[in-house]
N, C-alpha and C positions, 0 to 999 in steps of 0.2 A: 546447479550451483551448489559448492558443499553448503552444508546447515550454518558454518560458523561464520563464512560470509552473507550469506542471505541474513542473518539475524543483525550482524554490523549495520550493514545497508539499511536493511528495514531500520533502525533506530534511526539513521542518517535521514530516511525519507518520512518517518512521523514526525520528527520533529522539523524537517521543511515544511510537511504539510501544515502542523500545529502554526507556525509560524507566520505564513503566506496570510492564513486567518486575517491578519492584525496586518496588514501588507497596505500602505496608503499610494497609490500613483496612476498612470492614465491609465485608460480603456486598453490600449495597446502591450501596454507593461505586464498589465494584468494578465491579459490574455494568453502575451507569451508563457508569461511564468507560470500559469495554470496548463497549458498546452506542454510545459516539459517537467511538470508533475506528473500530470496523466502518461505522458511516455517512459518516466519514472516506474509508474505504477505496474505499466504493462510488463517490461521488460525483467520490473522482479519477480512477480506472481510466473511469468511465462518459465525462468530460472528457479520457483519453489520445487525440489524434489521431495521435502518432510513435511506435508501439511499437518503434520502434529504439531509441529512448532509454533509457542505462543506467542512467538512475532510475528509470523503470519496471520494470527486472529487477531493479532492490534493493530497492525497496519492493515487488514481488512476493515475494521470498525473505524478507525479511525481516517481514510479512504473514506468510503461511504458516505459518513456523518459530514464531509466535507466536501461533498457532490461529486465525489470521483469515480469512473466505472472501470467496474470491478467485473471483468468477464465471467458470466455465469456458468460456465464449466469450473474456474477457479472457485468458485464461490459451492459445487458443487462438491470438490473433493475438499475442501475445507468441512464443508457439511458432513460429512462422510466422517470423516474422524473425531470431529469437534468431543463427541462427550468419550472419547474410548480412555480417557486421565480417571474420568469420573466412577 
């Protein structure tokens, strides 16, 4: 996926995820809607080709901190470049 849509997207799914947070309805509602965040989640990490991009380390933290999994390969090449800015 280019970088300029992965970084769009990713804003679009932090702030669904930020959001969902604070989300009031049944067990059912919930489920789904946590069920196509996580298919969300997959689909863009699977599409990250720059894991330099500091969209991908906020929608990874951000992800995570909201109980969502994050495949450990992605969370690997993430690792991998995380400090190469620094």
């Amino acid at each position: 996926m280019e970088s300029r849509k992965f970084i769009k997207e990713a804003a679009v799914l932090i702030a669904k995820i930020t959001d969902s947070q604070n989300t009031i309805g049944t067990a059912d509602e919930l489920r789904s809607q946590r069920e196509g965040i996580q298919q969300d989640v997959n689909r863009l990490f699977t599409g990250l080709q720059n894991p330099t991009l500091p969209s991908a380390y906020r929608l990874r933290d951000t992800a995570q901190r909201a109980g969502y999994f994050v495949n450990p390969l992605v969370l690997q090449r993430l690792r991998d470049h995380e400090f190469l800015g620094v």
